[in-house]
N, C-alpha and C positions, 0 to 999 in steps of 0.2 A: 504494500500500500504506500502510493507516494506521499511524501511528505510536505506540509504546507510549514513555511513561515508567513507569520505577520508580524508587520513592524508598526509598532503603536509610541508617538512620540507624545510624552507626559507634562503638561505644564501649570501648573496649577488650575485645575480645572478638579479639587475636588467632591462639587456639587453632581458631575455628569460621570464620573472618571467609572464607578462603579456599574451600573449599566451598562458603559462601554464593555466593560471586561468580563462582565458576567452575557453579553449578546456575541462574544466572542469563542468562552469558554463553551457552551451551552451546543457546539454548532451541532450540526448533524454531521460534517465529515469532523471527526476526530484524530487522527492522525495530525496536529502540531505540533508545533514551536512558535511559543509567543513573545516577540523579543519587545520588552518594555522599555524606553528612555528616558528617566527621570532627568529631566534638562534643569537640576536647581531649585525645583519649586518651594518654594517659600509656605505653602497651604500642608494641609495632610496629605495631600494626592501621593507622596511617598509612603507615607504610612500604609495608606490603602491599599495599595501595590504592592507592598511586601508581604500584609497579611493575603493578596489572594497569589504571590509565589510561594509562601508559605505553604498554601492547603494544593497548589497545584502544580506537580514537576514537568508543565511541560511548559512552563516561563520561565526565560531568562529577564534578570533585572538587571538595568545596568543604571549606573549615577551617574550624572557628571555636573559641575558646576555649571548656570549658565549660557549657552552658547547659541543659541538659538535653534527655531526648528530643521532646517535646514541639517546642525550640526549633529543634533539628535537622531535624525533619519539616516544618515551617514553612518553614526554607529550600527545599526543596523544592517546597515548593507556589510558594514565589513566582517558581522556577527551570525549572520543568517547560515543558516546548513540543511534547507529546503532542497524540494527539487521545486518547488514554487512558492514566489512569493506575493504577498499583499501586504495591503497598509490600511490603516483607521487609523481615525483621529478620533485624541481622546475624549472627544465631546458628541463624539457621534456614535450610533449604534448600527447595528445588525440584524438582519431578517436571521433564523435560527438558520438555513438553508444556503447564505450568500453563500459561500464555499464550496458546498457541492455543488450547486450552480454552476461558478465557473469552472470549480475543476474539469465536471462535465461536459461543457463546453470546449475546453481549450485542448480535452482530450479526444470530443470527438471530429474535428479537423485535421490534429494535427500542428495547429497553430502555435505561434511564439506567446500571444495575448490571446484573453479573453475579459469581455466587456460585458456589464450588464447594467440597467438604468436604477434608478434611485427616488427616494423622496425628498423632499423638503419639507421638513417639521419643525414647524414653531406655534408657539403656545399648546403645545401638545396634541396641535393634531398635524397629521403626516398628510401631502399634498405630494400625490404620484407623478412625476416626469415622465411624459410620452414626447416620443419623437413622432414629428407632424408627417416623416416621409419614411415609411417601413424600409428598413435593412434589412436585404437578404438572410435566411438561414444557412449562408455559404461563405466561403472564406473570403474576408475581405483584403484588399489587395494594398500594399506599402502606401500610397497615392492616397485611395482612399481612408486609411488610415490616419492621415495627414492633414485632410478635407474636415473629415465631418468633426473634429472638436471646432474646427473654428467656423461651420456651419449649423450655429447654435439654435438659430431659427428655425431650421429643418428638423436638426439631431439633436436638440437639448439636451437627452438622455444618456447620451455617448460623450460628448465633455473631454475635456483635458487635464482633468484628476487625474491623479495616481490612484484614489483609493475604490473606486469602481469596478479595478483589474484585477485580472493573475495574469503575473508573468511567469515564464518557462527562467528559471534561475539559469540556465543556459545563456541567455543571451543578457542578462543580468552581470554575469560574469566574466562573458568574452566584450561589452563592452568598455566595461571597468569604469563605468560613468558613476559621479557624485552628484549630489543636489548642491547648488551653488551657494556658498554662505554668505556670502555677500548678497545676496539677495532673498528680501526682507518678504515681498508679495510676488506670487506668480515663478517661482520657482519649480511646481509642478509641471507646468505646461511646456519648458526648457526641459526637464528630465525625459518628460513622456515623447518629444518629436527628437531630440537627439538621441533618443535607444529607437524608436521607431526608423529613421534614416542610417543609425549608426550599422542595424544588423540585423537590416532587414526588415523590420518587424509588423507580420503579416497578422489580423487577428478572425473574431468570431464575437457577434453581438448578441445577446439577447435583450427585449423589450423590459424582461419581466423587472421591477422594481426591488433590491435587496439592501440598500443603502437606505441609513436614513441621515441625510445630511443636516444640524442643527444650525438654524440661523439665530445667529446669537449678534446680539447690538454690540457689543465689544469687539465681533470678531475684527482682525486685522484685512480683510475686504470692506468691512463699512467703515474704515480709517478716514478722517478728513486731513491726515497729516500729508504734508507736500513730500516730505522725505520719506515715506513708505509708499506713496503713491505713484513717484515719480521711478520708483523700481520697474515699474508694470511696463513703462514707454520703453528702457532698456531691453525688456523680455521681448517686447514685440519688436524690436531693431534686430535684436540678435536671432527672434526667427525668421525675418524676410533675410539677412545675410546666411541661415543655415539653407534657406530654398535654395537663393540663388547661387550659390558653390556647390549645392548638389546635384543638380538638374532637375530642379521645380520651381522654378522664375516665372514658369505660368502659374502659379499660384501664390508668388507672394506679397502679388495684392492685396491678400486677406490680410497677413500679416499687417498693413499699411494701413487698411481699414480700422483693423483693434487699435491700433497706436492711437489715429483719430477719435475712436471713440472714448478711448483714456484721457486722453487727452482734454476732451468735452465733458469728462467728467470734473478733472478738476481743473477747470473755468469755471465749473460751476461755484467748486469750494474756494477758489481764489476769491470770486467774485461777492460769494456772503461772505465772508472771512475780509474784504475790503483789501485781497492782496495786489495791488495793481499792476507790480511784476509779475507776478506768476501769468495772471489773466493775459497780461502782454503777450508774454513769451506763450501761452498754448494755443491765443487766438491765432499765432504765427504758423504753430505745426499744424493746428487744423485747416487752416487755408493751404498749405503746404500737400497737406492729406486727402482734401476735401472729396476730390476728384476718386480716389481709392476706396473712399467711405459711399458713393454715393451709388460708384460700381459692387458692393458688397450688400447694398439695399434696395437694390433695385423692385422689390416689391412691397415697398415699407417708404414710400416717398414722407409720410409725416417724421423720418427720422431724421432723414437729410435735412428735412426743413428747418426742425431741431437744432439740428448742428449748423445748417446759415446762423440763424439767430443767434449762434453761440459770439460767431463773429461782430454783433451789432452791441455785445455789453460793453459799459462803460462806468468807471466810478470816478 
């Protein structure tokens, strides 16, 4: 029976951390290894952790002061002894099923990846992610692979998380790739297209929903900070330069499009916040981008309109 790691990185999160681990432990494929990251937390979330490695030998804990998510997931990778692996976050939980889900999945292709959709739960109740354009029951191809996270309009449910997947620790391994520390937001969607281009990586989707993603007002996606925000523009620079050194320049327009819509995000925040640089400088990339954001909405004209407007604030 193959062996599953999951990597759960820990940060003070101990209101949720226990439901995490207990929607993990609980699964119906049994065969893990659950590697915990205590990144420093200041809360009990360590405590907590140790009393469920305590009752359960098939986690490893590991401490480390600080260092962010990023560096926590990192341990992980260098600690893993799967032959697949996955990730949660430790604010989120689990269908009791995710797991065999994809293992099933990713075994019966053949595949490096497999994918399945998720929910969004807040206030306690769970809100299912359907994708608007059915994905085949068949192997989907590197390209495609590449497409539908940032065809979020169509594929919602497919996304550019890490924690949706199993990967083949195979290719885990032969790419030797790290989550980048330097980067604050959006460092998933960097991991997930540079192992996908790095080697190959062909996967297998299902609709069915096994994630339950927590939207939490703290999280670091609802940040109005300029300095974790402005991570996000970096990630989408760095994947229109991974398209076009690879041979997919035909598509990283899309890339160019996300930049602009970051970008049009925070104008927005500059713009409450009364920042008149920031506002300067994004009204600049989005006229810059305009044209790549407008081609990526072409069925969504009130978006583009949106983002003109963006161009007409003023303080």
């Amino acid at each position: 029976m193959d062996k599953i790691s999951i990597i759960i990185p820990v940060y003070n999160v101990e209101q949720y951390v226990k439901k995490c681990l207990e929607s993990v432990l609980n699964q119906t494929y049994s065969n893990l290894e659950v590697l915990i990251i205590n990144d420093g937390s200041t809360d009990n979330s360590a405590y907590i952790c140790q009393e469920y490695a305590d009752k359960d030998t098939r986690i490893r804990l590991f401490h480390q002061e600080n260092r962010g998510l990023s560096s926590a997931l990192n341990i992980g990778l260098e600690h893993f002894t799967g032959d697949y692996l996955g990730f949660v976050d430790s604010d989120d939980w689990v269908e009791p099923d995710m797991f065999e889900t994809l293992y099933n999945l990713i075994k019966s292709k053949k595949t490096s990846i497999s994918i399945a959709s998720f929910y969004y739960d807040k206030d306690n109740v769970s809100f299912p992610v359907k994708n608007k354009n059915h994905i085949p029951d068949d192997v989907i191809s590197k390209k495609n692979m590449l497409l539908y996270p940032l065809q979020r309009d169509m594929y919602p449910g497919f996304c550019g998380y890490v924690w949706n997947k199993l990967y083949s620790a195979d290719i885990i391994k032969a790419s030797n790739l790290k989550f980048a520390e330097e980067i604050k937001y959006g460092m998933d969607i960097v991991f997930y297209t540079s192992l996908v281009i790095s080697e190959n990586g062909t996967g297998i989707c299902s609709d069915k929903p096994v994630y339950h993603y927590l939207q939490r007002d703290t999280a670091i996606s609802k940040s109005k900070s300029y300095q974790i925000r402005k991570d996000i523009l970096a990630v989408y620079k760095y994947l229109e330069e991974l398209y076009n050194n690879n041979e997919y320049s035909d598509i990283s327009y899309w890339a160019r499009g996300f930049y602009c819509y970051h970008a049009g995000v925070i104008a927005d925040i500059a713009f409450e916040s009364g920042d008149t640089e920031v506002l300067t400088h994004m009204q600049t990339e989005i006229a810059d981008h305009l044209n790549d954001y407008i081609k990526t909405n072409e069925d969504y004209p009130d978006k583009y309109e949106r983002m003109r407007n963006r161009l007409e604030l003023s303080l």
